[in-house]
PQR file of N, CA, C, O and H, with PARSE charges and radii, in Angstrom:
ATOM      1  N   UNK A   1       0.848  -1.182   0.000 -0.4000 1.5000
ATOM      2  CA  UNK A   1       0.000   0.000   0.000 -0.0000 2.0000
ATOM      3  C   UNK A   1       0.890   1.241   0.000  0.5500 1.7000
ATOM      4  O   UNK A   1       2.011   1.231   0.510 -0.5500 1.4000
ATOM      5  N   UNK A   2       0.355   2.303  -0.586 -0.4000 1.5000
ATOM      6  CA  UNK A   2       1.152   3.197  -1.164 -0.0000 2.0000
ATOM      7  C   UNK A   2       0.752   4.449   0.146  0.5500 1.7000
ATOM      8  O   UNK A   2      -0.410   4.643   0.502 -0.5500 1.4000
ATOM      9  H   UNK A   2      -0.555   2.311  -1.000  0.4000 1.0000
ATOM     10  N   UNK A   3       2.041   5.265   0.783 -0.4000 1.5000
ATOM     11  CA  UNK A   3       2.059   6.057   2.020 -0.0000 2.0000
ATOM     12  C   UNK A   3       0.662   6.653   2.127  0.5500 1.7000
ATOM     13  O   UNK A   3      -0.119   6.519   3.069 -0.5500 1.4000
ATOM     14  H   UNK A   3       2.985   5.107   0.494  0.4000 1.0000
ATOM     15  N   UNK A   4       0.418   7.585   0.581 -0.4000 1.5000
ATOM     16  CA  UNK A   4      -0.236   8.317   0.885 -0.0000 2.0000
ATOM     17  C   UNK A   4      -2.045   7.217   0.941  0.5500 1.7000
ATOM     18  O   UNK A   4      -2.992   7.548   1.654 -0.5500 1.4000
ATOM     19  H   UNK A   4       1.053   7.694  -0.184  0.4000 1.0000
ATOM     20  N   UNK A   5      -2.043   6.389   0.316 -0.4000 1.5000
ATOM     21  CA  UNK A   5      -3.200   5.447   1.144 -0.0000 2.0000
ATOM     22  C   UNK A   5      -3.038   5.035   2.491  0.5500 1.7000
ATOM     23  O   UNK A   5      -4.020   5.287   3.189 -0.5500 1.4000
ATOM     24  H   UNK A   5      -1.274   6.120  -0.263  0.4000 1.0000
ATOM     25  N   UNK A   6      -1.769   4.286   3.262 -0.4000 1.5000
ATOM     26  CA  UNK A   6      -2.079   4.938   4.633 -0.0000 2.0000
ATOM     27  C   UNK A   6      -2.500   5.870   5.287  0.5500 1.7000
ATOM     28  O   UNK A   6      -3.469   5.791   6.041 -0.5500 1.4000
ATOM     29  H   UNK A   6      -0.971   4.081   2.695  0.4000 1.0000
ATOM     30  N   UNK A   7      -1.667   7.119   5.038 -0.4000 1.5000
ATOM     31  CA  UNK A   7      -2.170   8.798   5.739 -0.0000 2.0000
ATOM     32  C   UNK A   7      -3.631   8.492   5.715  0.5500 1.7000
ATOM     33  O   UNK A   7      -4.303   8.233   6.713 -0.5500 1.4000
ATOM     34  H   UNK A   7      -0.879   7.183   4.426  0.4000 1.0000
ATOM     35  N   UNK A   8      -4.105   8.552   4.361 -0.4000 1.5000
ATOM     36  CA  UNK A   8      -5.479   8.828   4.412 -0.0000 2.0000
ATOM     37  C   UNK A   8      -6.161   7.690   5.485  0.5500 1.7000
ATOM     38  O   UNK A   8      -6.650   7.945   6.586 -0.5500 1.4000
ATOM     39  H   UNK A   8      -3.560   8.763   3.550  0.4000 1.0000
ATOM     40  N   UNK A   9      -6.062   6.548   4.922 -0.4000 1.5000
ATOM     41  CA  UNK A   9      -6.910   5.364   6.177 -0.0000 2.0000
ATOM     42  C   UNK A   9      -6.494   5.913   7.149  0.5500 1.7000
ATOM     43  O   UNK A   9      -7.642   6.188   7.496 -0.5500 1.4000
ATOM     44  H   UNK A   9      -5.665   6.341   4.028  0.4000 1.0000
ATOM     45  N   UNK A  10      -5.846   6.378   8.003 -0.4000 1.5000
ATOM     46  CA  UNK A  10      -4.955   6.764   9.137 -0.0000 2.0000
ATOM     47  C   UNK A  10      -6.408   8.266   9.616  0.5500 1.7000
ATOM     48  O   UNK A  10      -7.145   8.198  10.599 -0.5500 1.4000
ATOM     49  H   UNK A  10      -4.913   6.155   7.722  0.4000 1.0000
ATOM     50  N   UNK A  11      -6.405   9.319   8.670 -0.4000 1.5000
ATOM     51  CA  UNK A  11      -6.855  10.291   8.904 -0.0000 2.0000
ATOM     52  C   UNK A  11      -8.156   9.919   9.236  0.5500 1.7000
ATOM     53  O   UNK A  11      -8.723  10.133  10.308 -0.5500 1.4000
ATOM     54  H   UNK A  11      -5.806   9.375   7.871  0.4000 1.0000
ATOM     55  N   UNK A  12      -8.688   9.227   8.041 -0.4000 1.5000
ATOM     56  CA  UNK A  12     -10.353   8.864   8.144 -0.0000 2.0000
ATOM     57  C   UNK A  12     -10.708   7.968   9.235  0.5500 1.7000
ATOM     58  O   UNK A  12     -11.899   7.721   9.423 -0.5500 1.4000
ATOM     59  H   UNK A  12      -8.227   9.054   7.171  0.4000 1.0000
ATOM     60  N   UNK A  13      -9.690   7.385  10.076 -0.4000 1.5000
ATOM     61  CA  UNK A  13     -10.011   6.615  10.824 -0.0000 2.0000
ATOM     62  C   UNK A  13      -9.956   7.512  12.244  0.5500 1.7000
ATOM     63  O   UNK A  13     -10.820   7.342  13.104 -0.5500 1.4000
ATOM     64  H   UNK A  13      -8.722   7.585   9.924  0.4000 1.0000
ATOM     65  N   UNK A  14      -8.857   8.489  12.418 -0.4000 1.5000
ATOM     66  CA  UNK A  14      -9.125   9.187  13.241 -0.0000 2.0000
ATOM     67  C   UNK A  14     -10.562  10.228  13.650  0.5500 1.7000
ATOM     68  O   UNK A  14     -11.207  10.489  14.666 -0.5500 1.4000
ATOM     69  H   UNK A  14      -8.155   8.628  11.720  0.4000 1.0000
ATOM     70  N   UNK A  15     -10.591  10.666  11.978 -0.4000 1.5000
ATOM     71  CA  UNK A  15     -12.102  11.730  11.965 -0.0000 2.0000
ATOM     72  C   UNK A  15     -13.678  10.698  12.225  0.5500 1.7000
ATOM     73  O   UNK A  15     -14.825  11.141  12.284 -0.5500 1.4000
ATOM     74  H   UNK A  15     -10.067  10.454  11.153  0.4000 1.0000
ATOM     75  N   UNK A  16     -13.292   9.442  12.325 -0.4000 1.5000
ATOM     76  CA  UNK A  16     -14.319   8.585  12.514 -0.0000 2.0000
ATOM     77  C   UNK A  16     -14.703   8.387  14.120  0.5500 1.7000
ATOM     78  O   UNK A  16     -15.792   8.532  14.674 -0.5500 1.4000
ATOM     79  H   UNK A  16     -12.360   9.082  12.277  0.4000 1.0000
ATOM     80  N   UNK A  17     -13.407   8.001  14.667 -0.4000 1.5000
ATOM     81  CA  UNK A  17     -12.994   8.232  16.476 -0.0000 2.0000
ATOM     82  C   UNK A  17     -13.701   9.203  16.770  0.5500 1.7000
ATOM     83  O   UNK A  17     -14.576   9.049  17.622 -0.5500 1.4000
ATOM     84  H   UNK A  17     -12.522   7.883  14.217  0.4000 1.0000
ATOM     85  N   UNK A  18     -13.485  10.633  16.057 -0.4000 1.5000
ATOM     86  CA  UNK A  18     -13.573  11.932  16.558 -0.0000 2.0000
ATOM     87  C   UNK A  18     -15.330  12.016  15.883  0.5500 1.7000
ATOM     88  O   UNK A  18     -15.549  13.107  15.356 -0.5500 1.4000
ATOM     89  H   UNK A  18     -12.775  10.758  15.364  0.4000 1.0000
ATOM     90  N   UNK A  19     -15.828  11.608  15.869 -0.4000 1.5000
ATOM     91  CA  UNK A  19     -17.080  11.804  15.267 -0.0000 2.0000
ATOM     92  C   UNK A  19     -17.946  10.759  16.103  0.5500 1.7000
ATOM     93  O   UNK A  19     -19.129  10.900  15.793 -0.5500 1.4000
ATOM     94  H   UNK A  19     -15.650  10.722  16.296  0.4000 1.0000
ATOM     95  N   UNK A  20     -17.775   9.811  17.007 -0.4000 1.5000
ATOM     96  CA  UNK A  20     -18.073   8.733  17.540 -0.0000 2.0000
ATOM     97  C   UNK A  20     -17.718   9.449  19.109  0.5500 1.7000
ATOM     98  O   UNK A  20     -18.521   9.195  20.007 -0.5500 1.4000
ATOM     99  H   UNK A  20     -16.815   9.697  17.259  0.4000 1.0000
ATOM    100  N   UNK A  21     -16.673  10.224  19.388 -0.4000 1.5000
ATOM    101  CA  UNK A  21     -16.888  10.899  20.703 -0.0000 2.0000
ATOM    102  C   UNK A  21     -18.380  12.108  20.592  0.5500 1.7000
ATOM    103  O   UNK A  21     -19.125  12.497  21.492 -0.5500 1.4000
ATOM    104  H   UNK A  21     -16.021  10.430  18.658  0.4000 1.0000
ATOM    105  N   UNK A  22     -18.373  12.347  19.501 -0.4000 1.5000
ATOM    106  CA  UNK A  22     -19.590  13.182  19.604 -0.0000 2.0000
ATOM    107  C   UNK A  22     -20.959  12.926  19.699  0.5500 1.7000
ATOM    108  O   UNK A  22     -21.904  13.639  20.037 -0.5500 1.4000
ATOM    109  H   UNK A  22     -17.768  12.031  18.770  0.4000 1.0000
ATOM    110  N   UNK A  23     -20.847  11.364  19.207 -0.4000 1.5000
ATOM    111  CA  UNK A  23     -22.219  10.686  19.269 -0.0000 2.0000
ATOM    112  C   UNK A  23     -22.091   9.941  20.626  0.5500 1.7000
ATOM    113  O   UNK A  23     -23.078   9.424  21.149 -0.5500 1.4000
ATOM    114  H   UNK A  23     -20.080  10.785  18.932  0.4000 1.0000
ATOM    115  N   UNK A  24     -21.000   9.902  21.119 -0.4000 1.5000
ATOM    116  CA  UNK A  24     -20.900   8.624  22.409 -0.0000 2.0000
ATOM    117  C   UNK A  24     -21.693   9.573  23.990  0.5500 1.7000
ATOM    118  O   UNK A  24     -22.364   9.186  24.947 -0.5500 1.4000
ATOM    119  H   UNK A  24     -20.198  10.322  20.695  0.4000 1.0000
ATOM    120  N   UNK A  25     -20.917  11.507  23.359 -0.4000 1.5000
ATOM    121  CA  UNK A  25     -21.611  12.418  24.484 -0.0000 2.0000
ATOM    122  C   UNK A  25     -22.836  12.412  24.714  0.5500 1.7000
ATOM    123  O   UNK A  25     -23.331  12.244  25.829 -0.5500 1.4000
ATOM    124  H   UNK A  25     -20.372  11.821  22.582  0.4000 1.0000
ATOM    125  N   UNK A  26     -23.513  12.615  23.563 -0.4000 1.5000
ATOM    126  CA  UNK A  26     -24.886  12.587  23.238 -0.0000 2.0000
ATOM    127  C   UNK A  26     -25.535  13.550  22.558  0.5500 1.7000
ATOM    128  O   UNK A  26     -26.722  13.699  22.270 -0.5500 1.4000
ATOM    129  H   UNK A  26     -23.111  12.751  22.657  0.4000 1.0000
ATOM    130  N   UNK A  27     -24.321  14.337  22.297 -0.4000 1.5000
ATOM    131  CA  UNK A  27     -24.506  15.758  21.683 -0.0000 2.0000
ATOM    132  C   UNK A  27     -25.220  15.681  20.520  0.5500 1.7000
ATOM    133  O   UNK A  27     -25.954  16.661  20.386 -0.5500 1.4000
ATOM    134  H   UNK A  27     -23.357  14.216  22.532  0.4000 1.0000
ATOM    135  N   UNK A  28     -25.299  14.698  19.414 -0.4000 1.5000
ATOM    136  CA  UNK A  28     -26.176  14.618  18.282 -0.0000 2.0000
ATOM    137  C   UNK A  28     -27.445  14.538  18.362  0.5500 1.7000
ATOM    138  O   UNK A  28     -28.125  15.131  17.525 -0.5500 1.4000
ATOM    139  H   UNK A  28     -24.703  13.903  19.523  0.4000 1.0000
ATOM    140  N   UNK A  29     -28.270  13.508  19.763 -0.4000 1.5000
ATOM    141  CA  UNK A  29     -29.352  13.953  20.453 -0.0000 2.0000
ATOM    142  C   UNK A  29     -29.566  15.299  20.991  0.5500 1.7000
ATOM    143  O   UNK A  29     -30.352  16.126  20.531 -0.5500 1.4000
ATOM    144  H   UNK A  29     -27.718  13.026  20.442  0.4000 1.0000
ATOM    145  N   UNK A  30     -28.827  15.441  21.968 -0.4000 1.5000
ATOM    146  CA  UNK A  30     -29.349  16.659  22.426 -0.0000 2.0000
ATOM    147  C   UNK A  30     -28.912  17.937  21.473  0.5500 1.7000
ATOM    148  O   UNK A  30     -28.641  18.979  22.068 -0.5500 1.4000
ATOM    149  H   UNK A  30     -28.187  14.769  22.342  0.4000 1.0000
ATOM    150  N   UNK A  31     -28.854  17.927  20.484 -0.4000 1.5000
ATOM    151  CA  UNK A  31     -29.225  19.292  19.485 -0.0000 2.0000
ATOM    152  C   UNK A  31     -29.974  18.659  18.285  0.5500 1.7000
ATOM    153  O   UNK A  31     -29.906  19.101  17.139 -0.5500 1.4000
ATOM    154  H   UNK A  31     -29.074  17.080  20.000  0.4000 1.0000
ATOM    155  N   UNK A  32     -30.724  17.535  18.682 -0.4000 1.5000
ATOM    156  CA  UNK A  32     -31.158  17.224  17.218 -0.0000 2.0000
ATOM    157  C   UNK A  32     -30.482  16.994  15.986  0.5500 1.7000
ATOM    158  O   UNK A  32     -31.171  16.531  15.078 -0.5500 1.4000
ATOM    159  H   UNK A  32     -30.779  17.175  19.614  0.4000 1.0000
ATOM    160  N   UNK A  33     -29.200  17.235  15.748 -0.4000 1.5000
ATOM    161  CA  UNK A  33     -28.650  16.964  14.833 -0.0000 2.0000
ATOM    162  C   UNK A  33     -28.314  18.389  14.413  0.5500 1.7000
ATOM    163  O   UNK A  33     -28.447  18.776  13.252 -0.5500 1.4000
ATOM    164  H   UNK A  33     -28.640  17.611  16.485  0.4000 1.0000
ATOM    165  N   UNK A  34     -27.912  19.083  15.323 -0.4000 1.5000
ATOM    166  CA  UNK A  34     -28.161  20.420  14.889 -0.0000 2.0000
ATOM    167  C   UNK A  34     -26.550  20.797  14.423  0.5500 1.7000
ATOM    168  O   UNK A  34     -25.673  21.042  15.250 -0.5500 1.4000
ATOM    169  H   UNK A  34     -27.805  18.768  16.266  0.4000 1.0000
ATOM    170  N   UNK A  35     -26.354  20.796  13.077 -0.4000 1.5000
ATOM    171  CA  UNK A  35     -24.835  20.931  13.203 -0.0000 2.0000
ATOM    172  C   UNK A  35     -24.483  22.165  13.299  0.5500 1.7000
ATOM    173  O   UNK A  35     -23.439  22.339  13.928 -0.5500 1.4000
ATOM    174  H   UNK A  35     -27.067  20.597  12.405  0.4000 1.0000
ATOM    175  N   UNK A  36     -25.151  23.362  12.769 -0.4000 1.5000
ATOM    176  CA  UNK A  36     -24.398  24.773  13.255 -0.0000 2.0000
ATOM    177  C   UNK A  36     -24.247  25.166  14.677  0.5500 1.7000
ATOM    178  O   UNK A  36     -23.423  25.990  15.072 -0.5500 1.4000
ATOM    179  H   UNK A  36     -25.999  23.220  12.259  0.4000 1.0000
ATOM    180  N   UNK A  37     -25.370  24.318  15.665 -0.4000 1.5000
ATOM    181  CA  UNK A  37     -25.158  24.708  17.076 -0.0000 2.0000
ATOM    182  C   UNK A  37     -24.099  23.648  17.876  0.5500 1.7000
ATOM    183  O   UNK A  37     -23.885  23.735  19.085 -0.5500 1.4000
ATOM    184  H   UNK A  37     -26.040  23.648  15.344  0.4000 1.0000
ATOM    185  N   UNK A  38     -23.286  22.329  16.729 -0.4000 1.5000
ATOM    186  CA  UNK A  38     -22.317  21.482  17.529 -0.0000 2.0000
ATOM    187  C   UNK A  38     -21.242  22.412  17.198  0.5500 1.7000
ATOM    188  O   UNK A  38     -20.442  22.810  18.045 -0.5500 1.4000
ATOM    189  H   UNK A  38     -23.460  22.258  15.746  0.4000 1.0000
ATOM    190  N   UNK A  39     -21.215  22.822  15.752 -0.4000 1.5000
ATOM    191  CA  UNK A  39     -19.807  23.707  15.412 -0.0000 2.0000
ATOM    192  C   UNK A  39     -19.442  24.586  16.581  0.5500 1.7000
ATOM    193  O   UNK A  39     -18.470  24.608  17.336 -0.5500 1.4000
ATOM    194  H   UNK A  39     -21.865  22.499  15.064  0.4000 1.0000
ATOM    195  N   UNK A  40     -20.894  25.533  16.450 -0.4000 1.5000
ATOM    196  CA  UNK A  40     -20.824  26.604  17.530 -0.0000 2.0000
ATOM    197  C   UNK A  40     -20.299  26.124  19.226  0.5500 1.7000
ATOM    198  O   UNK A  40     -19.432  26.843  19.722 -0.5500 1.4000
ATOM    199  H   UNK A  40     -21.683  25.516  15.836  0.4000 1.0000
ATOM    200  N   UNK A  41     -20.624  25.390  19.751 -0.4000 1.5000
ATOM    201  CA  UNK A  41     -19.880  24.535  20.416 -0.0000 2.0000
ATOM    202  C   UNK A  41     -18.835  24.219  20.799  0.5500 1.7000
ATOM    203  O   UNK A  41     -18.500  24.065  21.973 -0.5500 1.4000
ATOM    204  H   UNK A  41     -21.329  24.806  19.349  0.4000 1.0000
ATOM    205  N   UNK A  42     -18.061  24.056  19.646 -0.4000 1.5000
ATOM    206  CA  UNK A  42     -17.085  23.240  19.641 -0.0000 2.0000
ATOM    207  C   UNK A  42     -15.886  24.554  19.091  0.5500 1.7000
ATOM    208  O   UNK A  42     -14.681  24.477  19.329 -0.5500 1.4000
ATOM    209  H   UNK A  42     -18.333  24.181  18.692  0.4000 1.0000
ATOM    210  N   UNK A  43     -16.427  25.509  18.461 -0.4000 1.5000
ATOM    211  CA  UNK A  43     -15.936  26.897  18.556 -0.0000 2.0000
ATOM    212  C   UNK A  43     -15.482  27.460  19.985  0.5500 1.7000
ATOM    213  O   UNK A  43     -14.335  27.729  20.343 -0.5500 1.4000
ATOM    214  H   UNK A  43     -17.406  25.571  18.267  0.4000 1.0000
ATOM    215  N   UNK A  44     -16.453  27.548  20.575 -0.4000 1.5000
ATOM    216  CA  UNK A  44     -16.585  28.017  21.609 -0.0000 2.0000
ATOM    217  C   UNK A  44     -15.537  27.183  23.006  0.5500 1.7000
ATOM    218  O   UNK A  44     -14.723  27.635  23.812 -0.5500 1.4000
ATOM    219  H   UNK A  44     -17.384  27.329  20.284  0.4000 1.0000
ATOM    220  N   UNK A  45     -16.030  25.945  22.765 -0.4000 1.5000
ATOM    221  CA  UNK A  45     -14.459  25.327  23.610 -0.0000 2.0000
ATOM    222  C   UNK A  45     -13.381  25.596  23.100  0.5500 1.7000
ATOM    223  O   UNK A  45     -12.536  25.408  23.975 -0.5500 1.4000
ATOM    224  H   UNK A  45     -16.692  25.579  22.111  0.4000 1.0000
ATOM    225  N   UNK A  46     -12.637  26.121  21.660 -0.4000 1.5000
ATOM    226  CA  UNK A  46     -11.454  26.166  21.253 -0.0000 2.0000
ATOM    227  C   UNK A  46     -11.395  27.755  21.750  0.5500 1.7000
ATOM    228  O   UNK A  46     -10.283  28.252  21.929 -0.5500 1.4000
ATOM    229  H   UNK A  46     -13.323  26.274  20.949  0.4000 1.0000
ATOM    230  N   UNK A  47     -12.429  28.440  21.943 -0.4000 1.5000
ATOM    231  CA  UNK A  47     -12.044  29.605  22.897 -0.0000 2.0000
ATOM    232  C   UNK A  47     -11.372  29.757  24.112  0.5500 1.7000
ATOM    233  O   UNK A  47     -10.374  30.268  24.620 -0.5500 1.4000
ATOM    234  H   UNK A  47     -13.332  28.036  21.798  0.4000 1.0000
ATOM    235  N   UNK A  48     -12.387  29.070  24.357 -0.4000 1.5000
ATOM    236  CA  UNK A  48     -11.807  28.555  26.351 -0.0000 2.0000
ATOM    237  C   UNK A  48     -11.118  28.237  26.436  0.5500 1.7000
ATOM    238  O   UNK A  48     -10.562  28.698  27.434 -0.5500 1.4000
ATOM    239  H   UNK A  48     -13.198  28.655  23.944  0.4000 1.0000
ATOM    240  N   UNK A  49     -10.158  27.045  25.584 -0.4000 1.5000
ATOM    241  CA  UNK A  49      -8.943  26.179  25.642 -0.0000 2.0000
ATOM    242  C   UNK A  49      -7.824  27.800  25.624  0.5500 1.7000
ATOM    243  O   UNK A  49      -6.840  28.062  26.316 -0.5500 1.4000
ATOM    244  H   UNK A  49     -10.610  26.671  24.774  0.4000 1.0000
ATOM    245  N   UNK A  50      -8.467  28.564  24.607 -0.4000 1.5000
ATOM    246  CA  UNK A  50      -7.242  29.713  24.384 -0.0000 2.0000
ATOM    247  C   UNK A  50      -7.459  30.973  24.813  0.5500 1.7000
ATOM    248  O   UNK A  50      -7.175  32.012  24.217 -0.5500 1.4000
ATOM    249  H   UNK A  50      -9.267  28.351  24.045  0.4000 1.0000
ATOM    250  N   UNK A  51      -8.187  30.792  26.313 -0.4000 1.5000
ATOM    251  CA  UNK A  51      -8.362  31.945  26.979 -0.0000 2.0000
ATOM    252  C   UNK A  51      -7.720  31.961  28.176  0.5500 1.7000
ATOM    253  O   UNK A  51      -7.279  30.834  28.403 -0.5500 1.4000
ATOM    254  H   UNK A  51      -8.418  29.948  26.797  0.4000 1.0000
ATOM    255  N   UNK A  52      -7.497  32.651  28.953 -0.4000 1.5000
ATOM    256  CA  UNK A  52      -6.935  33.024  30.510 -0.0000 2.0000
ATOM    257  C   UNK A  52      -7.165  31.538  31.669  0.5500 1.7000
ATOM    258  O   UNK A  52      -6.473  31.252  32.646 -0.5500 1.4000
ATOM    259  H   UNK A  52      -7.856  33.566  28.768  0.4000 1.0000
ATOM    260  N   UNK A  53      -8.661  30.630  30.987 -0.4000 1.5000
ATOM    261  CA  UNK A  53      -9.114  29.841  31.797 -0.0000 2.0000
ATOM    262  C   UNK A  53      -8.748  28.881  30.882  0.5500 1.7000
ATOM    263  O   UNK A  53      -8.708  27.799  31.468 -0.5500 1.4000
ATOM    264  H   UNK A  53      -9.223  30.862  30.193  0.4000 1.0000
ATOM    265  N   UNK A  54      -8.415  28.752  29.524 -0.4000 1.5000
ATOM    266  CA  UNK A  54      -7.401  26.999  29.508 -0.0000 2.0000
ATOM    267  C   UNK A  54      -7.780  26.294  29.990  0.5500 1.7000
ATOM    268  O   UNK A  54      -8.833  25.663  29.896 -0.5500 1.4000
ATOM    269  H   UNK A  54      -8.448  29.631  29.048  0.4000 1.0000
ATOM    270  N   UNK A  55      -6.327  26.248  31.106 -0.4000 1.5000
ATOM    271  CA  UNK A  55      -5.444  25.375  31.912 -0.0000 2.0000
ATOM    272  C   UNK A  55      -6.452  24.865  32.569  0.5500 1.7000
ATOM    273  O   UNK A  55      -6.502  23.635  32.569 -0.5500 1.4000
ATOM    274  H   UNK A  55      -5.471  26.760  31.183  0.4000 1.0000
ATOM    275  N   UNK A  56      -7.618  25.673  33.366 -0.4000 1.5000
ATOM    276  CA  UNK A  56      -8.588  25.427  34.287 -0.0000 2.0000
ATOM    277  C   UNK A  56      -9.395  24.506  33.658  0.5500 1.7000
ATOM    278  O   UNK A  56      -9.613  23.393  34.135 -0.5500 1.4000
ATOM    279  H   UNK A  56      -7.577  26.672  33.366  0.4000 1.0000
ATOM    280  N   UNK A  57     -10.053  25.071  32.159 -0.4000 1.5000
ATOM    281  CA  UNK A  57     -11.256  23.968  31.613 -0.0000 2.0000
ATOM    282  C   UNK A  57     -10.501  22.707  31.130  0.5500 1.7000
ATOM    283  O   UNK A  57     -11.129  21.653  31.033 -0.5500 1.4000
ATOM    284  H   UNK A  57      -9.876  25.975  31.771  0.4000 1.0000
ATOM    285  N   UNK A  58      -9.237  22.760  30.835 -0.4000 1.5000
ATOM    286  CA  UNK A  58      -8.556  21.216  30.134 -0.0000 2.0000
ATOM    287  C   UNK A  58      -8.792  20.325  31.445  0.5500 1.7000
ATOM    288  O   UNK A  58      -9.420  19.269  31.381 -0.5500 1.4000
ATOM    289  H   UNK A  58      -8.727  23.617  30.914  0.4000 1.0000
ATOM    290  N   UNK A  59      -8.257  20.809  32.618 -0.4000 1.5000
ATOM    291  CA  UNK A  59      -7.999  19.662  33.077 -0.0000 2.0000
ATOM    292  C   UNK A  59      -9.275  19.425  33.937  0.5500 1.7000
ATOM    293  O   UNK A  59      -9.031  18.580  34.799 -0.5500 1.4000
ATOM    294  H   UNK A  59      -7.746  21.667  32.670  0.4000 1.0000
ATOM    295  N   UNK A  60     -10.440  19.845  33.989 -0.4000 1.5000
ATOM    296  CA  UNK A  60     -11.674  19.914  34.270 -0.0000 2.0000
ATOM    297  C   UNK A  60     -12.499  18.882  33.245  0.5500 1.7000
ATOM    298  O   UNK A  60     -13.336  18.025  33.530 -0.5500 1.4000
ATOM    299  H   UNK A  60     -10.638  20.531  33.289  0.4000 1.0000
ATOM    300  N   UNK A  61     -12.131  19.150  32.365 -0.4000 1.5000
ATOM    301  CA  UNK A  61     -12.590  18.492  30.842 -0.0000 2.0000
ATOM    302  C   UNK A  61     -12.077  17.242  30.761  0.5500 1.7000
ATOM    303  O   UNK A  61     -12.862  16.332  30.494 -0.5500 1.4000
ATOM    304  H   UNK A  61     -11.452  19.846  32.133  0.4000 1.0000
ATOM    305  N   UNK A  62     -10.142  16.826  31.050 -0.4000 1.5000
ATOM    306  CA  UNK A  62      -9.653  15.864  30.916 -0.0000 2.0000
ATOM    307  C   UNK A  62     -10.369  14.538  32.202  0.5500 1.7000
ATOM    308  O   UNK A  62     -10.580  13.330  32.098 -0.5500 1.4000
ATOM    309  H   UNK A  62      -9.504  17.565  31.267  0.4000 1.0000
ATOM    310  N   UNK A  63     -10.544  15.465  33.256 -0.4000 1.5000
ATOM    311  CA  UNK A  63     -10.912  14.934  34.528 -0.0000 2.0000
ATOM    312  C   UNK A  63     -12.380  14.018  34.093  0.5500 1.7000
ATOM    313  O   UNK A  63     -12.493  12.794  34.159 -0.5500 1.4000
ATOM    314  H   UNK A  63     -10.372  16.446  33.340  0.4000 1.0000
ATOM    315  N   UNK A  64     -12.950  14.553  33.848 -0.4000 1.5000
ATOM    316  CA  UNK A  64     -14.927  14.465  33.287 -0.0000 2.0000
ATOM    317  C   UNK A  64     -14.213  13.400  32.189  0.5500 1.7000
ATOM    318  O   UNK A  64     -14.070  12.301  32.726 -0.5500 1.4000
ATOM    319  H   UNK A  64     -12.858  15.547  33.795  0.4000 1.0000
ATOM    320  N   UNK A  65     -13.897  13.417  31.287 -0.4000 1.5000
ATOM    321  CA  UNK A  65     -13.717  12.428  29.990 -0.0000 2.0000
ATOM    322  C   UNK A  65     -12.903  11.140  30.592  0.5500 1.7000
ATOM    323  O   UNK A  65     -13.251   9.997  30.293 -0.5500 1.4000
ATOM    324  H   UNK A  65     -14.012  14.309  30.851  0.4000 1.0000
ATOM    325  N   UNK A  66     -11.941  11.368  31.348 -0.4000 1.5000
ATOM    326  CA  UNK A  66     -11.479   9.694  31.905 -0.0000 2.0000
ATOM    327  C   UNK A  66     -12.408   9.001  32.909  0.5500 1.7000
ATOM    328  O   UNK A  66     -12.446   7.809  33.214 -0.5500 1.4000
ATOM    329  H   UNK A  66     -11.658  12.296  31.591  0.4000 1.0000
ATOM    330  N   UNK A  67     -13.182  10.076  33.371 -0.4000 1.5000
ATOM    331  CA  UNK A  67     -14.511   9.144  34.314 -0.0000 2.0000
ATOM    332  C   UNK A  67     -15.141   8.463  33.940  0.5500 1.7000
ATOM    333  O   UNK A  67     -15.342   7.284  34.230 -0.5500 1.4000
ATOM    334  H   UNK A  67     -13.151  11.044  33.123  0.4000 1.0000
ATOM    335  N   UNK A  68     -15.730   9.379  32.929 -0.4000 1.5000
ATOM    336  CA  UNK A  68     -16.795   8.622  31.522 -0.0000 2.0000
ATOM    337  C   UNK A  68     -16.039   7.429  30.696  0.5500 1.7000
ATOM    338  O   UNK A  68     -16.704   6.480  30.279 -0.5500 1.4000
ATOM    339  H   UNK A  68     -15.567  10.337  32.693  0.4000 1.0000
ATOM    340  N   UNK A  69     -14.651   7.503  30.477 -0.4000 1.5000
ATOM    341  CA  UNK A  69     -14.153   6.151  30.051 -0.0000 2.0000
ATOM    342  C   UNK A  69     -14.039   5.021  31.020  0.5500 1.7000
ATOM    343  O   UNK A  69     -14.032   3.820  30.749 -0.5500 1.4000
ATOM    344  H   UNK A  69     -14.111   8.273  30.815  0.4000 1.0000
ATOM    345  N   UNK A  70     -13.970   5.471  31.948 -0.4000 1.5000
ATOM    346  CA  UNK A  70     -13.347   4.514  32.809 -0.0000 2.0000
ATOM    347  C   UNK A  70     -15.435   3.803  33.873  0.5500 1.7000
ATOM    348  O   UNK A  70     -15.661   2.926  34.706 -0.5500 1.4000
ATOM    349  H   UNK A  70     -13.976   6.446  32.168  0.4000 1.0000
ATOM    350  N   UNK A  71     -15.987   4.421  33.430 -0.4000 1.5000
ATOM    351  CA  UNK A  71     -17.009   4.141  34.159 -0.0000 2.0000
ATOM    352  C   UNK A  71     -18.055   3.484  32.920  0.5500 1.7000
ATOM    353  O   UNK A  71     -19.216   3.201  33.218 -0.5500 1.4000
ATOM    354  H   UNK A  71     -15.803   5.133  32.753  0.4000 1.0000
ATOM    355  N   UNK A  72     -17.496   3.255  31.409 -0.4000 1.5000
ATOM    356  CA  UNK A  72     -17.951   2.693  29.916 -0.0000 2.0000
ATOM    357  C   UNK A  72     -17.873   1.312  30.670  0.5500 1.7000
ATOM    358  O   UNK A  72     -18.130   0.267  30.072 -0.5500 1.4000
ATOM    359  H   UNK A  72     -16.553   3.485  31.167  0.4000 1.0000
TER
END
């Protein structure tokens, strides 16, 4: 198999992960499927991540997401 067919299986398999945490939250229910209000969302945490409070929401966020794995 040729690199750039890895990368890609590689990528699509990640954006699949990352699309499966969004359905695993429940977020596709609770907005109906609403994709301008998940973007908006998900905007809005890449704010926080790069605001004064960060440090505070990552590891608040990291804390909440290993519970939820660890309690799957």
């Amino acid at each position: 198999m040729r690199t750039w067919q890895v990368e890609r299986r590689e990528r699509t398999r990640h954006l699949i992960e990352l699309g499966g945490l969004v359905v695993k939250a429940g977020i596709v229910n609770l907005t109906d499927d609403d994709r301008p209000m998940i973007y908006g969302a998900l905007l809005w945490m890449a704010d926080k991540l790069q605001s004064d409070q960060g440090e505070h929401a990552r590891s608040l966020w990291v804390a909440k997401g290993k519970q939820a794995f660890a309690d799957d």
